[in-house]
Each structure stands twice: as C-alpha cells, then as structure tokens.
LUMSE-64920 format. One record per residue: x, y, z of N, C-alpha, C, O, CB in turn; residue in three letters. Coordinates in steps of 0.1 Angstrom, whole numbers, plus 5000, padded with zeros to 4 digits. Atoms other than C-alpha are relative to their C-alpha. Glycine has a CB too. Layout:
<rs>
XYZXYZXYZXYZXYZALA...
</rs>
This chain:
<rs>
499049935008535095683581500450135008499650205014499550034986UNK499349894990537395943597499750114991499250084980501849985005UNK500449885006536796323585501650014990501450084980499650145015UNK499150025004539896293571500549934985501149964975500349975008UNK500550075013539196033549499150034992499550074982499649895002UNK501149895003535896173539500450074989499950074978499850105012UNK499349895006538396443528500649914982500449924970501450055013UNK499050095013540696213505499049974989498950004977500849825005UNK501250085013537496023491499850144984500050144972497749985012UNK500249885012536396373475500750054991500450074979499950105004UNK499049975011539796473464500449894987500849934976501350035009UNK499450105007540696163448498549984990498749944979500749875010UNK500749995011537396173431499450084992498650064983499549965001UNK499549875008537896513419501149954989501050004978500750135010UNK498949985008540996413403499449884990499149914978501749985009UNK500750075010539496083387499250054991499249994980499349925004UNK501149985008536596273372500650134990500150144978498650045009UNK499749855007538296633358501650025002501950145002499150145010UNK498550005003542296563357500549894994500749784998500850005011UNK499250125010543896393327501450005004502050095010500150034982UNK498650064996546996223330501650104997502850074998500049854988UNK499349865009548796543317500050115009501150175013499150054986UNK500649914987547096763343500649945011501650015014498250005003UNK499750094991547696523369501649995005502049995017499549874995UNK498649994997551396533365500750175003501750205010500749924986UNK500449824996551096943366500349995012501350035019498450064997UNK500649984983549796903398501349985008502050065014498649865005UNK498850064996552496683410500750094998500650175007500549894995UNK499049944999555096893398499850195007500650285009500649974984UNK500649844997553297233409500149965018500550055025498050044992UNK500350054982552797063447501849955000502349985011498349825003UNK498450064996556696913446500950155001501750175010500849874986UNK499549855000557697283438500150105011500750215011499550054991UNK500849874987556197453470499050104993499150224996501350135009UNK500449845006554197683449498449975005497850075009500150054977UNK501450015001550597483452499350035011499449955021499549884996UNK501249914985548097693478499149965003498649864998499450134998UNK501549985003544997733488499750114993499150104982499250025010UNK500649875007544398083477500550054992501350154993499850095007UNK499649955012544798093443499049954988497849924990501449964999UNK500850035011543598013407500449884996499749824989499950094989UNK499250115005546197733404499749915013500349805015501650034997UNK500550074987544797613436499349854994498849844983498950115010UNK500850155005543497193435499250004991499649944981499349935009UNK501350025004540297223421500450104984500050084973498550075014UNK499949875010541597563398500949934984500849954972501250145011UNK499250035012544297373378499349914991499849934980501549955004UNK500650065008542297133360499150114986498650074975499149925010UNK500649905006540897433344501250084994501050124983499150075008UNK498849895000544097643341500350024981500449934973501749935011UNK500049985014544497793305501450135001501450234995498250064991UNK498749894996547898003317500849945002500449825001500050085011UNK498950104987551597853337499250005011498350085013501650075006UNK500550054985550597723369500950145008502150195007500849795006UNK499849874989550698033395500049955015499249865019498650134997UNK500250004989551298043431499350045008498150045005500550015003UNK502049944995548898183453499750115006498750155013499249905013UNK500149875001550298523453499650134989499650254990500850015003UNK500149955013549298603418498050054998497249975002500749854988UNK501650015003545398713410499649864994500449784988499550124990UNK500450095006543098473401499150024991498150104990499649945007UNK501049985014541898383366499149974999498749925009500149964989UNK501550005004538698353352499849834999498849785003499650114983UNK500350125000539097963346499849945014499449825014500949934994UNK500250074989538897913383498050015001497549915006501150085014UNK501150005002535098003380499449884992498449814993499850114995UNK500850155011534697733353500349875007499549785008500749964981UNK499950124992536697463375498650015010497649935009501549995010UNK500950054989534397533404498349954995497649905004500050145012UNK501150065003531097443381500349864998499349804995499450064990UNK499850125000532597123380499449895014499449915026501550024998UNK500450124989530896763396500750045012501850075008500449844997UNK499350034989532196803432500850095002501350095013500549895000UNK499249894997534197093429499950045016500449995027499550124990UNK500349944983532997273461500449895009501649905014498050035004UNK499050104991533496933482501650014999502350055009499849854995UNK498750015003536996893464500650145005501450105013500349984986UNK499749914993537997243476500050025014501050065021499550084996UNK499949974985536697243508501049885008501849905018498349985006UNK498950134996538596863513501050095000501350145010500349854990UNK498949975002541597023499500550095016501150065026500150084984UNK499849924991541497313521500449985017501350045024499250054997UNK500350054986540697143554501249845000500949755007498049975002UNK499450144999543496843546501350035009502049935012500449934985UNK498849984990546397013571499049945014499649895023500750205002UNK500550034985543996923600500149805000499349725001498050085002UNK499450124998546296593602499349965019499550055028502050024998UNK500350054992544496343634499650145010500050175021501149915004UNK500549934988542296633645500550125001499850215003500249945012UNK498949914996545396883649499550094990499550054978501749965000UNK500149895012544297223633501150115007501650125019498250084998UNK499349875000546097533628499650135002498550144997500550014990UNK500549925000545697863637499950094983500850094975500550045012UNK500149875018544598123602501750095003501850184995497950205001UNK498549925004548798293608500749884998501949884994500950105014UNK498850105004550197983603499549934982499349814979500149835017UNK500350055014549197993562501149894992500749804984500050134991UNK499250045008552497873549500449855008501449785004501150124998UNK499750104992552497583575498849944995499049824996500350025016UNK501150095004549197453562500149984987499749884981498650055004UNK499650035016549997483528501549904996502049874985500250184992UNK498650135001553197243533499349855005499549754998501850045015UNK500950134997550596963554499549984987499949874982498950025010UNK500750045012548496983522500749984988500149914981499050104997UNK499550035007550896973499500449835004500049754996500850094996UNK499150114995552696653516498849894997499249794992500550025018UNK500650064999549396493516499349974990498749864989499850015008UNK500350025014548296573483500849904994500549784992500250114993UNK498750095003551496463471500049815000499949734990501050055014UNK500650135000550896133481498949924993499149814988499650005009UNK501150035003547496113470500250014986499749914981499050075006UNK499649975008548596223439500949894989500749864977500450095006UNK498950145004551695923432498849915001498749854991501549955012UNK500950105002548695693441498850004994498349894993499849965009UNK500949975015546195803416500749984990500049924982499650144997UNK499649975008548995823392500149814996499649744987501250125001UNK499850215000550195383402498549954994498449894983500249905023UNK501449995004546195373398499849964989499649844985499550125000UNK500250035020545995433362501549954997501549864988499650194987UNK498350075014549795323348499049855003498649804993502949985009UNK500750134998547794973367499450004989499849944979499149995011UNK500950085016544994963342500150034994499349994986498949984995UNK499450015016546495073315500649924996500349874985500750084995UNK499250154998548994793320499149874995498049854999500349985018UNK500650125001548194473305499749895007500649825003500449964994UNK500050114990547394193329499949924995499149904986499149995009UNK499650115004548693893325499149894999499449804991501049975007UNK501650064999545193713333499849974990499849854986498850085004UNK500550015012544193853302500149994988499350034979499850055000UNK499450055012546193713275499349875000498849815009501550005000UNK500850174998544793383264501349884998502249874991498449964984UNK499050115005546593073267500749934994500349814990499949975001UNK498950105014549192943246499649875001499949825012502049995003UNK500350204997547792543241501149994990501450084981498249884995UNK499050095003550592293232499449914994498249904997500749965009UNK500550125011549892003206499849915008500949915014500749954989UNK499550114992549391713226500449854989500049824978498649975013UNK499350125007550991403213498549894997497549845003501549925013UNK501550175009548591133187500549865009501749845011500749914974UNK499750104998548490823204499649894996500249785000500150005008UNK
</rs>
C-alpha cells in the first residue's frame, strides 16, 4: 500500500465513523467552495464537530475542534488530511499554502462523492433481496 493510500484508508474511515450523511454533504459543499483548509476549526477532522457556519481557515479556532480531535482516529485523520497534496511523492514547499490546500481539497472532493455513492448503495434496495414472485403452475 502506497503512503498515499495509507492516507485515504484513514480519511475515509474518519468520515464512516464520525460524519452523518448531513455533515458529509457540509463537507462537500465547504471543500467545492475553496474555503476548506488545513488550519482551521472547520478543518476535516474539525467539522464533524462544528456547532457554528463552516469557517475558512482564517477565522480562530473553536473549542469543538478539541472535542473532534478526541475522536477514534482523529490524529491519523488529520495528519492524512494534511499530508494528502503530496500527490506521487511530489511535496510542496510550507509558501505554497494555498496550492496545497486546492490538491487536498480536489482529492477530498473525490473521496468525499465516493463515500457519499457508498451509502445512497446500501441504503438502496437490492434487487437480490426481494423475494420471488412464484406463478401458479397449471393442475394437470
């Protein structure tokens, strides 16, 4: 498994364990907006917690980011998040903030629509699981 992947695994099982379907779409629209950072309270790991609007990552940070990070996996999920611009190896230098915070969104983003296909899946009824209509068969 590539370090990269590694990365996703964590995030995506951050978002399974501590983002409802409600949260989840937040996220999405907070990361489609340009606003979602690292360094903030609305940051990945922060908004599952967020008891405010979703903030960009020039705003102070609230006190619910303390309670996300006691969360399962938090710390991993942050550090993934953080470290997800380093696309095939390629890192950035620390002046190029606003260039690593567009990789991570892009790739959130993603990760994000396919968590969401994820669950509409098994909420979805599967056709498997209906039971079979039987037909009368003819008296002979």
């Amino acid at each position: 498994m590539t370090e990269q992947q590694e990365r996703k695994r964590h995030i995506r099982a951050f978002m399974q364990a501590h983002y409802t379907d409600e949260r989840l779409a937040q996220l999405l629209a907070h990361a489609q907006d340009g606003k979602l950072g690292f360094i903030s309270c609305c940051c990945f790991v922060g908004i599952a917690t967020a008891d405010h609007a979703l903030r960009g990552g020039d705003e102070s940070i609230g006190e619910h980011y303390g309670d996300a990070m006691e969360f399962v996996g938090a710390q991993e999920a942050e550090d993934s998040y953080n470290h997800l611009y380093r696309i095939g190896g390629r890192g950035l230098n620390w002046a190029e903030t606003a260039e690593r915070n567009s990789l991570r969104r892009r790739v959130l983003i993603a990760m994000i629509r396919t968590e969401m296909k994820r669950r509409a899946a098994l909420a979805a009824p599967m056709e498997d699981s209906k039971p079979s209509q039987r037909v009368a068969e003819p008296a002979l």
